[in-house]
N, C-alpha and C positions, 0 to 999 in steps of 0.2 A: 321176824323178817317177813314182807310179803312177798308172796308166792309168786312166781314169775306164770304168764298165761301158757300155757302147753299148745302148741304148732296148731293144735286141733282146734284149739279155741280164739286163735287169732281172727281177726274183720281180714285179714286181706290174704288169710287160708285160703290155695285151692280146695273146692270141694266138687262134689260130683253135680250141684245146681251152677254153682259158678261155672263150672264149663258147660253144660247146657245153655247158659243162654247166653254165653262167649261164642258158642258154636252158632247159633240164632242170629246174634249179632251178622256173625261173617257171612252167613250164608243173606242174611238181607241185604249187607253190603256189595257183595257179588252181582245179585241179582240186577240192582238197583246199576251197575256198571255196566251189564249184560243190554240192560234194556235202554239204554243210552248208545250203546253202541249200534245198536239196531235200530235206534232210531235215526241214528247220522250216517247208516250207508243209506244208498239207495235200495227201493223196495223192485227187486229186476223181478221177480213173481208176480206182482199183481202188477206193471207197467204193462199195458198194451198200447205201445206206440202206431203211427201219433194220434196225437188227442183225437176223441172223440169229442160229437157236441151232446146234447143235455137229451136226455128220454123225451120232454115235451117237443124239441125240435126236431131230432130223427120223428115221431111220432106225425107230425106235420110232415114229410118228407115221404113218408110213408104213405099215407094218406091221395099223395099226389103222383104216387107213380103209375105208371099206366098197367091195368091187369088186363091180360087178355093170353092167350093159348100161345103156346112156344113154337118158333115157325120149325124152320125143316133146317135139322143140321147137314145135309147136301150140301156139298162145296166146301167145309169146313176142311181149314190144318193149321196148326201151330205156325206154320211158316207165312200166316199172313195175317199173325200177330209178332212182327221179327221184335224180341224181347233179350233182354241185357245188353243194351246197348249203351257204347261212351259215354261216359256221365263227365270226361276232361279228368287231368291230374291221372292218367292214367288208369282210373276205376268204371267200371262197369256197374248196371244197376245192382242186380245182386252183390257186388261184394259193397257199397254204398247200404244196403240194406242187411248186411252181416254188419259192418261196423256201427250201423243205428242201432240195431238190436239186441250186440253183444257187449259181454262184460269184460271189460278189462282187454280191449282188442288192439295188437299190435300190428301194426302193417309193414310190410316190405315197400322196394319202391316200383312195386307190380300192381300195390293195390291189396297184391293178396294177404289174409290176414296169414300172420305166421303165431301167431296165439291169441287166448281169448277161451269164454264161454259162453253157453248160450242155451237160454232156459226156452224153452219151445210150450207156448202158451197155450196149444190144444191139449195135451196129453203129460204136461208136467215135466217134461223129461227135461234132464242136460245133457251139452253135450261139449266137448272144449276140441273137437274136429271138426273143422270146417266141413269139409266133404260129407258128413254127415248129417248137415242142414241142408235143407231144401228152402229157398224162397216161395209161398204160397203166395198164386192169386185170390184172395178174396172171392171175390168171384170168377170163378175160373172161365176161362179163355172161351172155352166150347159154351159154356154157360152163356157169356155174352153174343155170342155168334148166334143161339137162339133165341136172343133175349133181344136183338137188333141191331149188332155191329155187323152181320151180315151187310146191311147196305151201308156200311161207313168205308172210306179210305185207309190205304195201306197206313198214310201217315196217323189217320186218325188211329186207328186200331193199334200203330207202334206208341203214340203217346198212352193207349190204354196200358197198353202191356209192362209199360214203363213206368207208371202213375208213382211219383215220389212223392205226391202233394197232400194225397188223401190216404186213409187207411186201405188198401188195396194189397199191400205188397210186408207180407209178414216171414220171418225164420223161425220153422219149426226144423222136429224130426223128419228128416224122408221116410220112414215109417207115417205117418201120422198123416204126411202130405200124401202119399201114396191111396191109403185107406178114404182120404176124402174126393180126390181125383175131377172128375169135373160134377161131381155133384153140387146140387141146390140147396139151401137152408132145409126145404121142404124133404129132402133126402139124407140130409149130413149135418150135425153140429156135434163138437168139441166134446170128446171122451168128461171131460172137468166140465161138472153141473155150473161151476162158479166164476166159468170163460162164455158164457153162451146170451147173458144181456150183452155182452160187450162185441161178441161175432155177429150177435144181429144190427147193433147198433152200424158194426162196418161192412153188414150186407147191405142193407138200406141207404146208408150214408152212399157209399160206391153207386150202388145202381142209379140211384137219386140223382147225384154230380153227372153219369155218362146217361141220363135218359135213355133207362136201358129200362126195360117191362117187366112185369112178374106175371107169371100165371096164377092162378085164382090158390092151389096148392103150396106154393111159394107163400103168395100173400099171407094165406092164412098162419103159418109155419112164422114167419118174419115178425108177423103181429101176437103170436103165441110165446115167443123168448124175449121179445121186445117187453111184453110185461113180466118178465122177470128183473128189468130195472129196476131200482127204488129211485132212481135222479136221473 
């Protein structure tokens, strides 16, 4: 009579290789689901809205801005850049510039968001309470007031303040916005080595569009993270 095979000697016996590379299996299938799915959200971490144009362009733009000595901040105040104004539909610039920047943001019919989050591109941080971001000026307010909106109109200086057009008007932490305040590139950039081709890019880009000046330690600062572009 022949012998029947023993459990042991079976082809389709668990063994301790067969679940090795069962286990192998799953964990590459996982991964391989893991990395598809991250490819299909959006990337809200490296988004620095809105677009920027190409390293060779700001680089010409750059190139073209007027350097010369920062006049005299005398006469300067916030209040003669009036900023958050009516955007219609009931919103305001800042909360316009919460719901561009934020993830998954719901609004009332105030405008105001009543959830959402929101990754703050100087310092990394999130945050999913409104009150807790701050809308930065790019170039901050007093910065242009030295830089020549001194001689421009109230109107002019409110469409600064307001600028939905250009990279100007970004959501971080009020921490973060705080620490940089009205400082210059040549003074202040981005805690994160790997946000700072992209801040110069929308220093330059800004100053560029409102023919506003640099001083020669600006310049050089602008043109110093500007070549940490690769494009």
């Amino acid at each position: 009579m022949q012998a029947q095979p023993t459990p042991s000697s079976s082809a389709n016996a668990w063994s301790p290789v067969t679940g090795v590379r069962l286990r192998a299996v799953l964990v590459a299938a996982l991964t391989a689901l893991l990395v598809l799915a991250t490819l299909a959200l959006p990337d809200r971490a490296s988004a620095y809205p809105p677009d920027l144009p190409s390293k060779s362009q700001v680089q010409s733009e750059l190139n073209a801005i007027t350097v010369e000595a920062e006049g005299s901040r005398s006469g300067y105040s916030r209040d003669k850049f009036p900023h958050w104004i009516s955007q219609g539909n009931n919103c305001n610039t800042r909360e316009l510039v919460l719901q561009r920047d934020g993830s998954g943001v719901t609004v009332g019919s105030d405008c105001y968001p009543d959830s959402g989050s929101w990754y703050s591109q100087y310092d990394g941080e999130t945050r999913t309470v409104p009150s807790e971001i701050s809308i930065d000026h790019i170039v901050a307010l007093a910065e242009a007031w030295d830089s020549g909106a001194n001689s421009w109109t109230t109107s002019r200086r409110q469409a600064f303040a307001n600028d939905l057009d250009g990279p100007q008007l970004i959501a971080v932490t009020r921490e973060i916005n705080s620490s940089k305040s009205d400082k210059d590139i040549a003074e202040w950039v981005p805690p994160l080595s790997s946000k700072r081709c992209a801040f110069a890019k929308m220093v330059i880009h800004t100053k560029y569009r409102w023919d506003l000046s640099m001083d020669p330690a600006e310049k050089s600062a602008a043109q110093t993270y500007l070549n940490y572009c690769s494009y």
